[in-house]
N, C-alpha and C positions, 0 to 999 in steps of 0.2 A: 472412180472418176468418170462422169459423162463428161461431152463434148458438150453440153447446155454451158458449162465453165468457164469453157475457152469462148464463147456465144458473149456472156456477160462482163467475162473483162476485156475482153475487144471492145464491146461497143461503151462501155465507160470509161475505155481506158486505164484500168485499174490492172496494170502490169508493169514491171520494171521496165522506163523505155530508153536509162542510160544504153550508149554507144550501140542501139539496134541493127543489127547486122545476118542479111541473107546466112543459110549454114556456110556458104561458099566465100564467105568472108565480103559480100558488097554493103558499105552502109543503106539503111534505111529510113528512110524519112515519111511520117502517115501523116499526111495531110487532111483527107476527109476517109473515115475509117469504114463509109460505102452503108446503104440503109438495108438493115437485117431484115432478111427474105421469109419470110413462113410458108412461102409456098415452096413446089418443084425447083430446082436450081442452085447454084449456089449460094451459101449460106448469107453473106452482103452484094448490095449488085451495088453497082457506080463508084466504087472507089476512087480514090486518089492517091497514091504513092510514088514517093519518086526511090528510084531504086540504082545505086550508083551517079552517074551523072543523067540519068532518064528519067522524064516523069512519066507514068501508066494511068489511065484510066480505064477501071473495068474491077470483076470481079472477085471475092475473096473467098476460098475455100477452107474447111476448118475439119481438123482429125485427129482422135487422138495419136493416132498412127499414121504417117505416111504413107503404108502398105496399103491402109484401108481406103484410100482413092483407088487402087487398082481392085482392090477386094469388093465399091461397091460399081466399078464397070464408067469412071468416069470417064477413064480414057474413049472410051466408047463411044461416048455422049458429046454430041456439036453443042448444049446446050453449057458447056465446062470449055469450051474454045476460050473463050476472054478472061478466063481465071488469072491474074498479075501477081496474085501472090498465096501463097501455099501458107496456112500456119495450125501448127500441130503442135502437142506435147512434144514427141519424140519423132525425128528422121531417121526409120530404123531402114527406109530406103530411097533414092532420088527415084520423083515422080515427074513425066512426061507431059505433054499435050500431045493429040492425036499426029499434030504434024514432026514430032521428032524431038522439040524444042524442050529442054528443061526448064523446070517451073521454078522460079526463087521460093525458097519454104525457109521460113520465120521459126524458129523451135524455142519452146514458151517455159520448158520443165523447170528452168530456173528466176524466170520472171513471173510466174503467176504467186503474189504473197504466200505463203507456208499458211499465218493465222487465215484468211479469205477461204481457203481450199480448204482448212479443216473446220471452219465454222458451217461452209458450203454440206461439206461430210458428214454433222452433223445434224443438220436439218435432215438430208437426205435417206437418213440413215433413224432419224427419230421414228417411235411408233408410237405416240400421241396420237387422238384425235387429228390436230392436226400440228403440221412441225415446228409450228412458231407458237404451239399453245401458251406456253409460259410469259412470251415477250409482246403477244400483242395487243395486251391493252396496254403499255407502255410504247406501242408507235404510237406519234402526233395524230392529237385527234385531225388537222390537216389533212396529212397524208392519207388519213383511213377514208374520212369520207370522201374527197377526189377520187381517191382508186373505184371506192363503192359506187360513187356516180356513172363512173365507165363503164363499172359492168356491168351496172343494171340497164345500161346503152345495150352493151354488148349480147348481154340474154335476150332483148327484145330482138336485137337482129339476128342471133342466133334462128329464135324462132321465125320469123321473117323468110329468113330463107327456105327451112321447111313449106312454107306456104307458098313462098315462089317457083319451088319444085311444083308442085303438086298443081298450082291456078297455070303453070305452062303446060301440065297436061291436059287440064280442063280445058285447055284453050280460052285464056283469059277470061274463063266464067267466077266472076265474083261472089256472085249468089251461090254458087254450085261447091264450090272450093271452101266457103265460109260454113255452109251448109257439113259439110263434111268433119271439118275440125270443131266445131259446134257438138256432134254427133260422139267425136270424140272426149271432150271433155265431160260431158253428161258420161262420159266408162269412169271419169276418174283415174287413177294411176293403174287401177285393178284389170280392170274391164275396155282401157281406152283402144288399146288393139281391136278389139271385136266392136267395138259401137265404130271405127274407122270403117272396117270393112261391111258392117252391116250398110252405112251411109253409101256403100260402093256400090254392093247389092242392089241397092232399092234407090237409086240417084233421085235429087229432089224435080227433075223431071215430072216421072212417073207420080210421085206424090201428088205434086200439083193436079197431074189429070185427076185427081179425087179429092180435089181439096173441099168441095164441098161437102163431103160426109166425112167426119171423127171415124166413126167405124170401119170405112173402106181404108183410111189410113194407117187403123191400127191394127188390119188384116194384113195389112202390104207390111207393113215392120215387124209385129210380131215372127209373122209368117217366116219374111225374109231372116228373122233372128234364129229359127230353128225353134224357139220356144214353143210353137204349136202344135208339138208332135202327138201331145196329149198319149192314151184318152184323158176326157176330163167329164166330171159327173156334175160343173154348174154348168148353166145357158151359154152363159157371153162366152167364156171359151171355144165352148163346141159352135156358135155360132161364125167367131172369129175363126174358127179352121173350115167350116164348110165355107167362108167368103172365100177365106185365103186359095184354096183348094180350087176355087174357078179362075180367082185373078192370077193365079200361077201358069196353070194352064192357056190364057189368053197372052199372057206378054211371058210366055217361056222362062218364067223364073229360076234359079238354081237357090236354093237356102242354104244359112250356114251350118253347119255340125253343131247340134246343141250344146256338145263337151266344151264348146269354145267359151262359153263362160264361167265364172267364178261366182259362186254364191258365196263360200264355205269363211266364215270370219268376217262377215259383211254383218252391218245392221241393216235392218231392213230395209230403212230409208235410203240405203244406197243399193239395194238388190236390183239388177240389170232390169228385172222387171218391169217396176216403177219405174225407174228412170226414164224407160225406152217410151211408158207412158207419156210422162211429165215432157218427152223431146218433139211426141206426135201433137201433144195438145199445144205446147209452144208453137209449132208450124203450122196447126188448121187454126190458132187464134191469128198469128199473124203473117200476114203476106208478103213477100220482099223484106227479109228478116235483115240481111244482109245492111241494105240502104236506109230501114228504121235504126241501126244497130248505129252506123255510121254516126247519124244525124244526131245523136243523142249526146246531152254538154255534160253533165252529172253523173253519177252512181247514182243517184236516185231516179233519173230518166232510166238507164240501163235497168234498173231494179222493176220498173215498171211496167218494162217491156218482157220481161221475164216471169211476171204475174201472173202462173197458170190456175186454169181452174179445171182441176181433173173429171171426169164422167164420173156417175155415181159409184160403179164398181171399184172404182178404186179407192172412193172414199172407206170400202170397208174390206180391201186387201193391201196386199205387200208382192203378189205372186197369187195366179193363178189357184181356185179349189183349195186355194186355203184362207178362212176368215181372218179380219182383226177386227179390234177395235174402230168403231169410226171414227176416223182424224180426215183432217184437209189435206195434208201431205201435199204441201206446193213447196215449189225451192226455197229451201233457205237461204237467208240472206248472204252465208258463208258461201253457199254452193256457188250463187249467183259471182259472189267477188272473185272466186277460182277462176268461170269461168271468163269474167273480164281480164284476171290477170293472165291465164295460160292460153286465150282464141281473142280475145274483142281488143285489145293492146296491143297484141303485134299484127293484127288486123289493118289498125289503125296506124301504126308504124310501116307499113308496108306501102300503103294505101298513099301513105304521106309521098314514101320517096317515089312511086310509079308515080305519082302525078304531079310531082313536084310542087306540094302543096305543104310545108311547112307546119300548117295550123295543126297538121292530122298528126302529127309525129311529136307535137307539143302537148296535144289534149292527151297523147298517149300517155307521157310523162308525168303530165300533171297529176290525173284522172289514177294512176297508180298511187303518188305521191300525197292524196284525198284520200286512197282504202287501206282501210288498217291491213296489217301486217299479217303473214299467215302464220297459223301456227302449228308445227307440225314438230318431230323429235330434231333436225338439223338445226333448228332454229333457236327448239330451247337449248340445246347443245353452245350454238354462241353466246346464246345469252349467259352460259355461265361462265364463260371465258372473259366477258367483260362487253360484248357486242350485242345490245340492244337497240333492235328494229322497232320504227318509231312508225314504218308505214309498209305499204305494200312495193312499193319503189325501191327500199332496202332490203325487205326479204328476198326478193329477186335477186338483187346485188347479192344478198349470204349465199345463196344458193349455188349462185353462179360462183361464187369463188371454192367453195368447198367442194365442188363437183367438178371442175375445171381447174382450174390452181390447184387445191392442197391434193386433193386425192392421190393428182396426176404429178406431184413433187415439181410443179413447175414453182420452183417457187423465185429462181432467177428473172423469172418474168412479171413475179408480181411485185408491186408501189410498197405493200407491209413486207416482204421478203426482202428485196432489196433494201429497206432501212434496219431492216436486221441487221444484215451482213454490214452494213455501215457502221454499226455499233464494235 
């Protein structure tokens, strides 16, 4: 049994509430059953209870054990001062407030349904994919999609706040912070640590003081990647490392460990190499990436703006001193929708709430709900379950539940979980 149980049928009230009575024998009356906390604190704040002839308002604490308020140091904590009412499985002891005062504690092991706790048991307990695989294409389609709406809210501001960490260290640098997770999405899932840190390395600062030469750019990134360590027996290499080799020197640069990236099970078209290419010639074609990105109504605006046109050496590599084939090798159109759905969406989401602009937080939503759907092994996974993604707006949603909800057996928390246990 977790205390998620005791969380779920408090707040729906789905527990025996004939003749409720403190252990100490005072009746109980819940009035407002107080709004569940996910943060620091007790588990509902704002309650309403009246308790004998007294009404309380304030907080509600939840355990499976009585003991376990002392076991996790509440007494301790002024933050647990206004707790009105105590409710546990089991009072295997009476639990205090720091001033002395016993706490009324509610004991549930006979009010929480027997069926509810072992349907509860059995989810939690399943090892499917995931624990409602059997019953969920049998919740209302209603239910499914509303929940799916929220979370693909919810992943955007997920993401969001990553960026809002990171644009308060830039100090509200827009350009600089977009520039960075940009940097990162060009790694892909493989490689996006080390293209973070390369962008850290080599801030789009410095860039711009060479934005007039392709080359000086792609001395300053390569360089900054470690990938120059060479030797290397064509030109452009060995030219790239003797630029690199004075611009380091001039602005004290430090580069990464070359170990830091991933070749090994890559196709080529996605080898750090190229990529890191395809990110400099993005940036020396366009200036204030950031505010073009912004301004753009369509996926085919955003596609446009992503339109690279690589130097000639790369039309005939993949990676340094080694040939291919000549090909164009500009982003594909998948790559590009990656990176609107994983940097340029919650961009735009973010973008919306600082500046209390509405329109940015709606083209977000839209602008997902316009790109097809991604396709990756999660995805076709739901699709055999019965949950087919009709756009990019809902794979977001999939993702978010499967990696947040089911993974994590929250499943008390979720809109398809809780119509399970309904059943």
């Amino acid at each position: 049994m977790k205390e998620d149980l005791l969380h779920y049928a408090w707040r729906l009230r789905r527990f025996g509430r004939d003749a409720l009575q403190t252990t100490t024998g005072e009746p109980i009356e819940i009035l407002h059953t107080g709004t569940y906390n996910t943060h620091a604190g007790p588990d509902f704040l704002n309650a309403r209870i009246r308790i004998g002839d007294t009404l309380w308002a304030g907080n509600v604490e939840m355990h499976l054990k009585a003991s376990d308020w002392l076991q996790h140091g509440h007494q301790e904590d002024r933050a647990y001062d206004n707790v009105i009412l105590h409710v546990v499985m089991e009072e295997d002891t009476p639990v205090h407030h720091a001033r002395g005062e016993r706490i009324p504690c509610l004991e549930m092991k006979k009010r929480i349904p027997k069926k509810l706790a072992a349907h509860y048991l059995r989810l939690l307990n399943n090892e499917n994919w995931i624990a409602c695989e059997s019953q969920f294409a049998k919740v209302s389609e209603l239910t499914r999609c509303l929940w799916l709406e929220r979370l693909a809210a919810e992943r955007l501001e997920a993401k969001s706040l990553a960026i809002a960490q990171q644009l308060e260290e830039n100090k509200e640098d827009w350009e600089e912070t977009f520039y960075r997770f940009l940097a990162r999405s060009f790694g892909a899932r493989v490689n996006a640590e080390p293209f973070m840190m390369l962008a850290q390395r080599c801030p789009l600062l410095l860039l711009r003081k060479h934005r007039h030469s392709l080359f000086q750019m792609e001395a300053l990134l390569f360089g900054q990647s470690g990938l120059l360590t060479g030797p290397f027996e064509e030109d452009y290499p060995q030219q790239l490392q003797k630029e690199y080799q004075f611009l380091r020197r001039k602005y004290k640069l430090q580069p990464l460990p070359p170990q830091s990236w991933k070749f090994l099970r890559l196709r080529p078209a996605n080898f750090p190499t190229l990529r890191i290419a395809q990110l400099c010639t993005l940036l020396f074609q366009t200036d204030n990436l950031f505010s073009k990105v912004m301004a753009a109504l369509s996926m085919t605006e955003v596609e446009n703006i992503f339109e690279v046109k690589l130097s000639n050496y790369w039309w005939t590599h993949y990676t340094f001193d080694k040939a291919s084939e000549k090909k164009r090798k500009a982003l594909g159109r998948e790559a590009i929708h990656l990176i609107f759905i994983n940097t340029i969406a919650p961009f735009l989401f973010l973008y919306g709430q600082r500046k209390g602009e509405e329109k940015y937080q709606e083209r977000a939503l839209e602008m997902l709900e316009a790109t097809r759907p991604e396709a990756n092994a999660i995805i076709r996974r739901w699709k055999a379950i019965g949950a087919t993604a009709e756009s990019a707006f809902q794979t977001q949603a999939l993702l978010q539940l499967k990696n947040e909800y089911c993974d994590k057996k929250r499943c008390l928390e979720c809109a398809v979980g809780n119509a399970v246990l309904r059943d």
